[in-house]
C-alpha positions as CSV (number, residue, x, y, z in Angstrom):
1,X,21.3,189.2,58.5
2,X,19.8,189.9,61.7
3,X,16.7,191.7,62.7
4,X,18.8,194.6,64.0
5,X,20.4,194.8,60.5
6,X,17.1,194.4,58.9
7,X,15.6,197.4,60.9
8,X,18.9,199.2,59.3
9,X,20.1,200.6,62.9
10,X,23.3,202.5,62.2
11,X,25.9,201.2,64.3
12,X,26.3,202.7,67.7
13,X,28.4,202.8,70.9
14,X,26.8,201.3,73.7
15,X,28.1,201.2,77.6
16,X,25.8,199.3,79.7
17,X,26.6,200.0,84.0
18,X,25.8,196.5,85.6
19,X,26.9,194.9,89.2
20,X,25.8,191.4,88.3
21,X,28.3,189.9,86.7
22,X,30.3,186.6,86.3
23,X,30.8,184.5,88.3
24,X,27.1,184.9,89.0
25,X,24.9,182.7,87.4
26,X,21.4,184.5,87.4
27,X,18.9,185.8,84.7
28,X,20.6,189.3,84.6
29,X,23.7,188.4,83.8
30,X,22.7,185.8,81.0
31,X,20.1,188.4,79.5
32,X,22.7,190.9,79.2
33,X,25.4,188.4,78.0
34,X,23.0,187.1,75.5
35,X,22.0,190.6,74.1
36,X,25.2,192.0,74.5
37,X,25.9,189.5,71.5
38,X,23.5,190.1,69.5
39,X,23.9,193.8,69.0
40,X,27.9,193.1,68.6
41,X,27.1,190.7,65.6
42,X,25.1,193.3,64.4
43,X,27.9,195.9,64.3
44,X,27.6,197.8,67.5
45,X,30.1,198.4,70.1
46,X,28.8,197.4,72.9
47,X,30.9,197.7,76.8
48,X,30.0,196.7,80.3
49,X,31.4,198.1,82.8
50,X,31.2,195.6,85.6
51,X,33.0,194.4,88.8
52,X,35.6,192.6,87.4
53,X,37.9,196.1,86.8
54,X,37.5,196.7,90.6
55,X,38.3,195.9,93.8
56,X,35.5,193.7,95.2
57,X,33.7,192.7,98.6
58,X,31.4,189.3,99.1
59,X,27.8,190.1,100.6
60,X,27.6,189.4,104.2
61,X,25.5,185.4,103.9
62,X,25.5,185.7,100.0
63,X,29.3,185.4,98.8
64,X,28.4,184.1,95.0
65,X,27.5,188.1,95.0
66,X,30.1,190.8,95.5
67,X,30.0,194.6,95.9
68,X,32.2,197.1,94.1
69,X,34.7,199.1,95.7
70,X,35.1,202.2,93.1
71,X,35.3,205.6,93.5
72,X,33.2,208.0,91.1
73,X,36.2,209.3,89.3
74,X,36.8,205.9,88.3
75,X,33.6,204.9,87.0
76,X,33.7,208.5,85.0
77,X,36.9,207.7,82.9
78,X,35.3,204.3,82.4
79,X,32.3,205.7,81.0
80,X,34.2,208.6,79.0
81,X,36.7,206.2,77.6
82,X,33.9,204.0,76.0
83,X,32.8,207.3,74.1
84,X,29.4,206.1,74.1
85,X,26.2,207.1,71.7
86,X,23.7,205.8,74.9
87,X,24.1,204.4,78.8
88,X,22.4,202.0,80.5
89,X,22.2,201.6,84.0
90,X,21.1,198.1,84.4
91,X,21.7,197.6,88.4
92,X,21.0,199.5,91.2
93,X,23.9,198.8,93.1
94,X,27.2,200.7,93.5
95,X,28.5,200.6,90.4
96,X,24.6,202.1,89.0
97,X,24.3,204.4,91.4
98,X,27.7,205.6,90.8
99,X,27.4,205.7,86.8
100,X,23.9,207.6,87.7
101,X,25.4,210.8,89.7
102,X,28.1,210.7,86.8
103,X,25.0,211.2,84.3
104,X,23.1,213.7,86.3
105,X,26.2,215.7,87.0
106,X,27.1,215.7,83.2
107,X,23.6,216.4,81.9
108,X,23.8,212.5,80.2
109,X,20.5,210.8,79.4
110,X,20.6,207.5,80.4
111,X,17.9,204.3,80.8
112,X,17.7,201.4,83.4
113,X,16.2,198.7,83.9
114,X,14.2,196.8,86.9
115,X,15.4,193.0,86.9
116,X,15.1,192.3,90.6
117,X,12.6,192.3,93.3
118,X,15.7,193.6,95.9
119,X,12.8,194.4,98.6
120,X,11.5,191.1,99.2
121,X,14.7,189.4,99.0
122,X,16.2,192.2,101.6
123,X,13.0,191.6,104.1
124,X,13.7,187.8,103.7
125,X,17.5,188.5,105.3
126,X,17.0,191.6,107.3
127,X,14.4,193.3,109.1
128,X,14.1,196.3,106.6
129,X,9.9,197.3,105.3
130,X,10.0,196.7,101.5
131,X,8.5,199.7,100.7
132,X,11.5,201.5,102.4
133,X,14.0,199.6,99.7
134,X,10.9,200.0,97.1
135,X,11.2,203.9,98.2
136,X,15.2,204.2,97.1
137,X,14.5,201.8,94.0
138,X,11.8,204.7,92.9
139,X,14.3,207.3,93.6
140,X,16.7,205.7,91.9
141,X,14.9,205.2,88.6
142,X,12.8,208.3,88.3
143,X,16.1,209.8,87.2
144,X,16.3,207.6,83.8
145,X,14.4,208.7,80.6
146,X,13.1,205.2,80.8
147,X,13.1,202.3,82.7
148,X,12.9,199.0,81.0
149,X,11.0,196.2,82.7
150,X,10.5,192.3,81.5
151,X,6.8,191.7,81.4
152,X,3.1,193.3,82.0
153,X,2.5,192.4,85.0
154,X,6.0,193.9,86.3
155,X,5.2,196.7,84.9
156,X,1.5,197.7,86.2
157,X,2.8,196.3,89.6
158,X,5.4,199.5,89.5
159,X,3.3,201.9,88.4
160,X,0.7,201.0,91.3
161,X,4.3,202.1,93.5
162,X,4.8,205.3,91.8
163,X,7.4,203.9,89.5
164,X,7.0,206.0,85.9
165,X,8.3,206.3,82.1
166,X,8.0,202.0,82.1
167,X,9.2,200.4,78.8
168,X,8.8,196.6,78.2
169,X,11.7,194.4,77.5
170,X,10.6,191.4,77.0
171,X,13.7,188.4,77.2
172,X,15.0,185.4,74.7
173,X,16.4,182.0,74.8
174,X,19.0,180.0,72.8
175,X,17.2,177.7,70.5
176,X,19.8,175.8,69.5
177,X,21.2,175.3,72.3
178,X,17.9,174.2,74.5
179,X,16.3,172.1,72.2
180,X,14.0,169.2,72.1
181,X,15.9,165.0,71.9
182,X,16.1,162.1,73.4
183,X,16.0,161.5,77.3
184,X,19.2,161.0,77.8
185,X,19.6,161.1,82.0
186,X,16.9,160.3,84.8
187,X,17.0,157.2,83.7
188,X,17.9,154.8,86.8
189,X,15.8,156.9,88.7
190,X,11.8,156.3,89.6
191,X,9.6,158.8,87.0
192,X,7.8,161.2,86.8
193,X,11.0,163.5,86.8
194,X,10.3,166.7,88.4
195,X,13.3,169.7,87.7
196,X,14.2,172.7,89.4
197,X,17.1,174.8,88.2
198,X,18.3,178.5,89.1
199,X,19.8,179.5,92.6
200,X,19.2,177.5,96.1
201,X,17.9,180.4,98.2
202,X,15.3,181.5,99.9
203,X,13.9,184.1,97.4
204,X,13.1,181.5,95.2
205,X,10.5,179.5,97.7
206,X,12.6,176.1,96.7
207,X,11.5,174.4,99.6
208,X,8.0,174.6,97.8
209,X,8.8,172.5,94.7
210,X,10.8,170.1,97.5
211,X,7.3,169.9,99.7
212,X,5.2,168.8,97.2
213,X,3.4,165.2,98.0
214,X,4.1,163.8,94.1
215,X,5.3,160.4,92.9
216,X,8.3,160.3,91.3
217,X,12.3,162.2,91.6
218,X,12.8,165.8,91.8
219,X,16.1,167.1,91.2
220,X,17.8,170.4,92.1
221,X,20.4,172.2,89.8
222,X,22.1,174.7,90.6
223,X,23.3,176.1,94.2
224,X,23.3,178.9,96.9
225,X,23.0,179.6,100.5
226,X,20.9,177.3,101.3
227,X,21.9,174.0,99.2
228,X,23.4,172.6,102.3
229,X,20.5,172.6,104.7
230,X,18.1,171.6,102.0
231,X,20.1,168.8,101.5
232,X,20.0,167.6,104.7
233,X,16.5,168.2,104.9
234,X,15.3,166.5,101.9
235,X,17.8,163.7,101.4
236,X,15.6,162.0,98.9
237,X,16.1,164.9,96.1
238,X,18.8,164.6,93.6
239,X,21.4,168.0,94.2
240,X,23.7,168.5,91.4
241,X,24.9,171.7,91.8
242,X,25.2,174.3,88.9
243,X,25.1,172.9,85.2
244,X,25.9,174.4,82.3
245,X,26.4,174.2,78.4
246,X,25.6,171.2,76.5
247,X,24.6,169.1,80.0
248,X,21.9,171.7,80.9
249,X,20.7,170.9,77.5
250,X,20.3,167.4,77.9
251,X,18.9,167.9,81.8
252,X,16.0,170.3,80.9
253,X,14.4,167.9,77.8
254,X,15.5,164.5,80.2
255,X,12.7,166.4,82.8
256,X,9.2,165.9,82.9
257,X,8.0,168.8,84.1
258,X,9.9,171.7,85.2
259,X,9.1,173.2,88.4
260,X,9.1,177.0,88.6
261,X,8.1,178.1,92.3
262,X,9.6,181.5,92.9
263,X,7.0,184.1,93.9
264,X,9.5,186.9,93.2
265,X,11.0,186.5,89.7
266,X,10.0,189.3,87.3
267,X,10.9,186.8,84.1
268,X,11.8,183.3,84.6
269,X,14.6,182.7,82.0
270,X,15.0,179.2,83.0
271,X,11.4,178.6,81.9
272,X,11.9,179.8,78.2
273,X,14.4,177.9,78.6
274,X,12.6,174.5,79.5
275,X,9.7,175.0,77.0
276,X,13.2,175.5,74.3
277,X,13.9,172.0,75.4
278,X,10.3,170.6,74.7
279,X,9.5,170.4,79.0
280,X,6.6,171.8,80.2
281,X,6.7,174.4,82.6
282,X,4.4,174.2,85.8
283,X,4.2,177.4,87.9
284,X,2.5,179.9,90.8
285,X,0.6,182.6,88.9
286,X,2.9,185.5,89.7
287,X,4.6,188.0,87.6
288,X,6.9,186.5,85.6
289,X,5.5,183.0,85.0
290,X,1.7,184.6,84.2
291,X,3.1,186.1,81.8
292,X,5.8,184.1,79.6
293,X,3.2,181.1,80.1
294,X,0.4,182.6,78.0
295,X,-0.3,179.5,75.7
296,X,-2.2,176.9,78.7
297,X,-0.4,174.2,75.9
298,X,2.9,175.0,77.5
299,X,3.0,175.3,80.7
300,X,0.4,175.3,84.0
301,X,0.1,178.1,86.9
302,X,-1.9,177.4,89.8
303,X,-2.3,178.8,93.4
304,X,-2.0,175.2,94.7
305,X,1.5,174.1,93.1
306,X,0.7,170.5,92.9
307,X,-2.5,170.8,90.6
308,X,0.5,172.7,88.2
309,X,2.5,170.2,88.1
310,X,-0.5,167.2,87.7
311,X,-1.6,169.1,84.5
312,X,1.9,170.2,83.4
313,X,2.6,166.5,83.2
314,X,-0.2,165.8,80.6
315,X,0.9,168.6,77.7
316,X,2.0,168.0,74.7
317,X,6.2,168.6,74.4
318,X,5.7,169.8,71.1
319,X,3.7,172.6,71.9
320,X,6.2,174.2,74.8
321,X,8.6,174.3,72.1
322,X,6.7,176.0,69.6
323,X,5.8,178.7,72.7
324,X,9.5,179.0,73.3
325,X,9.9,179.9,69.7
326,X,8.4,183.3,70.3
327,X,11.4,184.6,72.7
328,X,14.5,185.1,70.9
329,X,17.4,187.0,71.9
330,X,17.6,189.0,68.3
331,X,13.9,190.4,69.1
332,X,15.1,191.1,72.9
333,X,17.9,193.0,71.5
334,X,16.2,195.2,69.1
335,X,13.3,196.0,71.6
336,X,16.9,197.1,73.9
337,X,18.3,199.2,71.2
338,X,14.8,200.8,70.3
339,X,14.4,202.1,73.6
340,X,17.9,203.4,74.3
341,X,18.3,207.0,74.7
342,X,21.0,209.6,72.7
343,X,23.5,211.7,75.3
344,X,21.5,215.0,75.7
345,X,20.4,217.0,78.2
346,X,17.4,215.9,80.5
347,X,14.3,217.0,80.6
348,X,13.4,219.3,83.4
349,X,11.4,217.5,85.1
350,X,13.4,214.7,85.5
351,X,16.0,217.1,86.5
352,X,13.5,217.8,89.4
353,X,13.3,214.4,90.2
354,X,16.4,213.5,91.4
């Protein structure tokens, strides 16, 4: 029985509003994926509405990600044909912002939730101030009863921006899936072996981990805009593309150490992931890594990326493991459901806020 069925939640119907989607590989669409399951094996009925039933356009330099071309009638019978106990906005793209004016023109309570640092990764691409897109984020959530958020240090960095009604929602990882064994790849190739794994671009500072002056192989998996020019650049680091499934398995515990240099993420789920597989984690001290690297035993964070990875390398693999053991998806899930809010009329103040 699982924790959700423990806590004796009555069953309920659930439609969660959410632009990242497959294909995309990224941490939104895996923790809602993963959670998605776990309330449906614990008797929920749970919907996404998502940009597969729509007409779709590829982002200008970003293609993996595409925007949705609906109309808000559409979006409305979508929602009112799921019948649902509670919504949840979890993007703030068109489909979210859609799904919201449906809510506040019905009188529907609704949450959200803040996955992405969209301001940064806009002023990377485009010459738009982040407080500008940290100014429509703002707006955008301070219409939702609450606004769910991954870790601490997300959350007091919102509230210094105005951000308010914050709830933490803290994020899992498949045990049995990413799990401790025998190296079973890396092995023709000179040690230590250093890992990165998530999307090639330049939000996630890759070019950092490919920089650093340290013995050994590092090896990027996964892809993005710019795998081909990194791989020109740095001929010497093993690209294999996205992974999946059992082979990401055996990847993360065939690492040494993996390498987490994003200054942007607000979680990190490839790092649960890693210290799931017994491979220390070695990191900048940023939201996201700060904060699921609490136990020094698992992983390293340090301003100066090398000296991470140096004492990363000398941990013991059993005891990223028994960190990763404290994430799980069941726990993620019931913190989700916990927070959700019934259909009802908002209060009047958040009325005033939109």
């Amino acid at each position: 029985m699982s924790q959700l069925q423990l806590a004796g939640a009555p069953s309920r119907r659930i439609i969660v509003i959410t632009d990242a989607w497959r294909p995309q590989v990224n941490g939104v669409v895996r923790t809602l994926e993963s959670v998605g399951r776990e309330l449906t094996a614990a008797g929920h009925a749970v919907t996404f509405l998502t940009p597969e039933r729509f007409w779709t356009l590829p982002v200008p330099t970003y293609p993996e990600i595409r925007i949705s071309l609906a109309s808000l009638g559409a979006v409305a019978r979508q929602i009112d044909a799921a019948m649902p106990d509670h919504i949840h906005i979890a993007t703030e793209g068109p489909l979210g912002l859609l799904a919201r004016h449906h809510c506040l023109e019905r009188h529907l309570g609704f949450t959200t939730s803040f996955h992405t640092r969209f301001p940064e990764y806009v002023a990377m691409r485009v010459p738009v101030p982040e407080e500008w897109s940290y100014g429509y984020l703002r707006w955008f959530h301070s219409a939702a009863v609450r606004t769910l958020v991954p870790t601490p240090s997300l959350r007091d960095d919102l509230l210094e921006r105005g951000f308010v009604r914050l709830g933490l929602w803290s994020r899992g990882v498949d045990a049995v899936r990413f799990r401790p064994g025998p190296k079973t790849r890396f092995i023709d190739l000179p040690g230590p072996h250093l890992l990165y794994v998530g999307r090639v671009a330049a939000e996630k500072n890759v070019e950092a981990f490919l920089d650093l002056d340290i013995a050994g192989t590092k090896i990027v998996v996964g892809d993005g805009p710019d795998c081909a020019r990194l791989m020109r650049s740095y001929p010497k680091t093993v690209f294999m593309g996205y992974r999946h499934g059992q082979e990401l398995g055996e990847l993360y515990r065939s690492a040494d150490v993996l390498v987490f240099p994003s200054l942007t993420d607000t979680f990190g789920n490839v790092i649960t992931e890693a210290l799931a597989s017994g491979t220390p984690v070695a990191a900048y001290p940023v939201t996201g890594p700060r904060d699921v690297l609490s136990d020094p035993r698992a992983g390293t964070v340090h301003e100066k990326l090398e000296i991470a990875v140096a004492q990363a390398l000398t941990l013991d693999r059993a005891d990223a493991r028994t960190h990763a053991e404290r994430f799980t998806w069941a726990a993620s899930a019931a913190t989700f459901l916990t927070a959700l809010e019934p259909l009802r009329q908002p209060q009047p103040a958040l009325a005033a806020a939109v």
